[in-house]
C-alpha positions in Angstrom: 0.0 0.0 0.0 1.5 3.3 -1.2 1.6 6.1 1.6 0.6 9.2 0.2 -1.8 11.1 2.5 -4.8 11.8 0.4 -4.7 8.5 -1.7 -3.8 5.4 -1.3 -2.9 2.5 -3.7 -4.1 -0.8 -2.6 -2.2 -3.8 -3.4 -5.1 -6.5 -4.3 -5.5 -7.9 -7.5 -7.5 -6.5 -10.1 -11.3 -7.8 -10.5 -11.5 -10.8 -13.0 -12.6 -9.3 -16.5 -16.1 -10.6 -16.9 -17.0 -8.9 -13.9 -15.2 -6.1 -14.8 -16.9 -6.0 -17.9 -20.3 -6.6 -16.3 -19.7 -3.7 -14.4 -19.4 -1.4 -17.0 -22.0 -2.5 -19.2 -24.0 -2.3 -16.0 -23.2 1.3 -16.2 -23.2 2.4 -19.7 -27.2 0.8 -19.5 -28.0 2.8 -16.1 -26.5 5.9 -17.5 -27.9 5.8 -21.0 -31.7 4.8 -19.5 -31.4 6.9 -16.3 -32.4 4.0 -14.5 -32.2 3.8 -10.5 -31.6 6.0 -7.3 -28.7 8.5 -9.0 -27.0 11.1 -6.7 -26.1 14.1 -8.6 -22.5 16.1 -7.2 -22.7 19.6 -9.2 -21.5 22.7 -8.5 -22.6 25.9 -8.6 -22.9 27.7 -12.4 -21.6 24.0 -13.8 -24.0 21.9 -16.8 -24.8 19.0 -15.1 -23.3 17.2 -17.7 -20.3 18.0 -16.6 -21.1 16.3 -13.0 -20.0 13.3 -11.3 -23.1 11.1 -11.2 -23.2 8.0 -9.0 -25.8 4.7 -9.3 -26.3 2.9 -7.1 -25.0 -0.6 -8.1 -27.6 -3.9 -8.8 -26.9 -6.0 -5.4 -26.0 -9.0 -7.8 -23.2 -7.9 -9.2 -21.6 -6.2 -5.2 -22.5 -9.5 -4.3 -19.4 -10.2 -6.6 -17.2 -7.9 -5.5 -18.2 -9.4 -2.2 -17.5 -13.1 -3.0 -14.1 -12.1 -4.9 -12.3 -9.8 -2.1 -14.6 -11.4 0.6 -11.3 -11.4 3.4 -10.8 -8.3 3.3 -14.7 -6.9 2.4 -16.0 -8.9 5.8 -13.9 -6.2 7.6 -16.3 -3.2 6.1 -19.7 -3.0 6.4 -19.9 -0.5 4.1 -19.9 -3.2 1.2 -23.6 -4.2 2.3 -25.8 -5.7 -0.6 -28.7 -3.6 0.4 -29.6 -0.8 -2.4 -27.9 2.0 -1.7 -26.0 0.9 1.3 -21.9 0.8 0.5 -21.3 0.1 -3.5 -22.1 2.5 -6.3 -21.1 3.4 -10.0 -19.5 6.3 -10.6 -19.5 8.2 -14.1 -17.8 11.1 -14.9 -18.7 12.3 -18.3 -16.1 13.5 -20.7 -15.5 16.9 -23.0 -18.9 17.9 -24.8 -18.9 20.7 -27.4 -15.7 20.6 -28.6 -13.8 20.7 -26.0 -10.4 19.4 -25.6 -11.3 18.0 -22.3 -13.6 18.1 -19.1 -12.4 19.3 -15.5 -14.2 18.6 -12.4 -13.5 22.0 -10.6 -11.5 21.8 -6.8 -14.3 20.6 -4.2 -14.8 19.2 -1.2 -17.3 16.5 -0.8 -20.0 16.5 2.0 -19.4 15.5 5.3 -21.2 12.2 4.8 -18.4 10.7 2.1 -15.1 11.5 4.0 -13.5 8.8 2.2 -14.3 5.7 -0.3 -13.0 2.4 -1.6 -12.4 3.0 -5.5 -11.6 0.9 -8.2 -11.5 2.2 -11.8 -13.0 0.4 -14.6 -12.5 3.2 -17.2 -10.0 6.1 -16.5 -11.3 8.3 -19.1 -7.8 8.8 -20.2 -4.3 8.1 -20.1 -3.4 11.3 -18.1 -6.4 12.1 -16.1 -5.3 14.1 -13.0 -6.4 14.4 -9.4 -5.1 17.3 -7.3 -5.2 17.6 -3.4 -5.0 20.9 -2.4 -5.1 23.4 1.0 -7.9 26.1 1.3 -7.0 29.2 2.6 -10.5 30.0 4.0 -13.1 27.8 6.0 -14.8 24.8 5.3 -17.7 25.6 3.2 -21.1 24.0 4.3 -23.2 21.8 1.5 -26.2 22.4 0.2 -27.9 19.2 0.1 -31.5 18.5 -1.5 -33.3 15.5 -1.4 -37.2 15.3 -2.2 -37.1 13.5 -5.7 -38.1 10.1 -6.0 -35.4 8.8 -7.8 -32.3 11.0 -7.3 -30.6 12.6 -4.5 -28.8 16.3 -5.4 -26.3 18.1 -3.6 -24.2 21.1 -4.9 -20.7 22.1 -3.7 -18.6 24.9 -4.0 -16.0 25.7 -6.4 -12.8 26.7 -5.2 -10.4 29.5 -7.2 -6.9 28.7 -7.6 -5.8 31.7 -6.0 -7.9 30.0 -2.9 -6.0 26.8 -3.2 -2.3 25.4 -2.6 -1.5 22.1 -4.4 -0.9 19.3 -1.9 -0.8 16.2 -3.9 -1.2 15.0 -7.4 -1.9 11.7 -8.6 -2.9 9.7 -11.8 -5.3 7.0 -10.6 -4.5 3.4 -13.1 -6.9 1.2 -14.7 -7.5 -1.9 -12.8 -5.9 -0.6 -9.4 -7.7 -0.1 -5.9 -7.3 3.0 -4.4 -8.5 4.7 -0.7 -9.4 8.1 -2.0 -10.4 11.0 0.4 -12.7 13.5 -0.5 -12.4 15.5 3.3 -9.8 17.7 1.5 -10.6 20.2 -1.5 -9.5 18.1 -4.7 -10.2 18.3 -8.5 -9.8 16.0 -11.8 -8.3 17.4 -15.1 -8.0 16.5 -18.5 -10.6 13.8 -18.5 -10.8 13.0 -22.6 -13.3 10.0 -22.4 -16.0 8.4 -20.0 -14.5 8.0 -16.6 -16.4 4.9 -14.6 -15.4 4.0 -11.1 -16.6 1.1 -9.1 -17.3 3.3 -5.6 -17.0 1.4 -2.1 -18.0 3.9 0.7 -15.6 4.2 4.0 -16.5 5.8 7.4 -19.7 3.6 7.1 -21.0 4.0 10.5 -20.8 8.2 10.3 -22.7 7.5 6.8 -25.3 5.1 8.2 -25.7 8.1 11.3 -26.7 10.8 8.8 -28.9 8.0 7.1 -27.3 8.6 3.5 -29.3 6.7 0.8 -32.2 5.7 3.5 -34.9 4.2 0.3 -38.4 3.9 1.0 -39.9 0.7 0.6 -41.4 2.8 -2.5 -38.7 3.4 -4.1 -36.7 -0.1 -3.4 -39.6 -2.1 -5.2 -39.1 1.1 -8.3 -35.6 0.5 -7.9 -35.9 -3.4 -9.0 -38.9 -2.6 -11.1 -36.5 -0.3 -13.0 -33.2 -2.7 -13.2 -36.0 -5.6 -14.4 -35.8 -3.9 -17.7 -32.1 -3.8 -18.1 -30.5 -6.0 -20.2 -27.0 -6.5 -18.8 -28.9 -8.1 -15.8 -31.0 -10.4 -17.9 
């Protein structure tokens, strides 16, 4: 395990590839249909194409991820099979409109993800960026909404580089685990292609506290109802 402060390569082995490739067709369907519970990270002024948005993950396939790193999984929680509850797919879309390529702008993340277990499944490039960096003024407090039936929204601010101090800098590999932390103000450059990262929550009993992703027995039976019509899970 590598011992940089704000991420952390894990030495496991990568996920076999017909899980791997489960995953992503998993969510190349999800994203295309707009299937599922979907949290939304935007921030302010940005097109919400330009967002990081997460889906929650089918239980079959984190069943998977269970069975294959089960060791060291029965020591988190966080990997529950529960909608909603530990595992996700994160999708980070890449330039639109001619762009050369997309940023996602310095941030921090709310209180409730102060860290997560990531694995990527599709870099979106061969020199994609992520930068740590120090803020030179408080912590800024989220805005968080949550009154849709099928996606949870919450906006963060963007942080100005004459705000911000560069800490760390990392390209995160294809096929490699990672402990990322989202507690401190970081950012992604030069994403050039669709970025998709399996997403393991950490800190799960602080998350389960604040009762992230709490579903309604309403929207669990919509949320199977929905992932019924999916194809990669026929």
């Amino acid at each position: 395990m590598s011992t940089n402060t704000y991420l952390k390569k894990l030495d496991y082995d990568p996920l076999p590839i017909d899980l791997k490739e489960k995953l992503i067709e998993f969510a190349l369907e999800v994203h295309q249909k707009k299937i599922g519970i979907r949290i939304i990270g935007s921030t302010y002024g940005s097109d919400v194409d330009h967002s990081v948005i997460v889906y929650v993950l089918h239980p079959k396939l984190t069943q998977r991820v269970q069975e294959h790193y089960s060791k060291f999984i029965d020591n988190h929680p966080t990997l529950s099979t529960s909608p909603g509850r530990g595992v996700t797919i994160q999708i980070i879309n890449g330039p639109l409109n001619g762009e050369e390529f997309a940023t996602i702008h310095p941030h921090v993340d709310p209180d409730i993800r102060p860290g997560s277990l990531m694995y990527i499944l599709s870099p979106g490039g061969n020199d994609v960026k992520t930068t740590w960096y120090e803020q030179k003024d408080k912590k800024y407090d989220h805005k968080t909404e949550d009154g849709q039936e099928s996606k949870i929204m919450y906006e963060v601010r963007e942080y100005q580089s004459d705000e911000l101090v560069k800490l760390e800098e990392h390209t995160m590999q294809e096929d490699n685990w990672y402990v990322f932390n989202h507690s401190i103000v970081h950012g992604v450059t030069n994403i050039k292609s669709l970025r998709i990262i399996l997403t393991c929550a950490l800190d799960y009993e602080k998350i389960a506290s604040k009762q992230a992703l709490s579903l309604t027995e309403e929207q669990v039976k919509k949320l199977f109802s929905d992932w019924s019509t999916l194809d990669c899970m026929k």
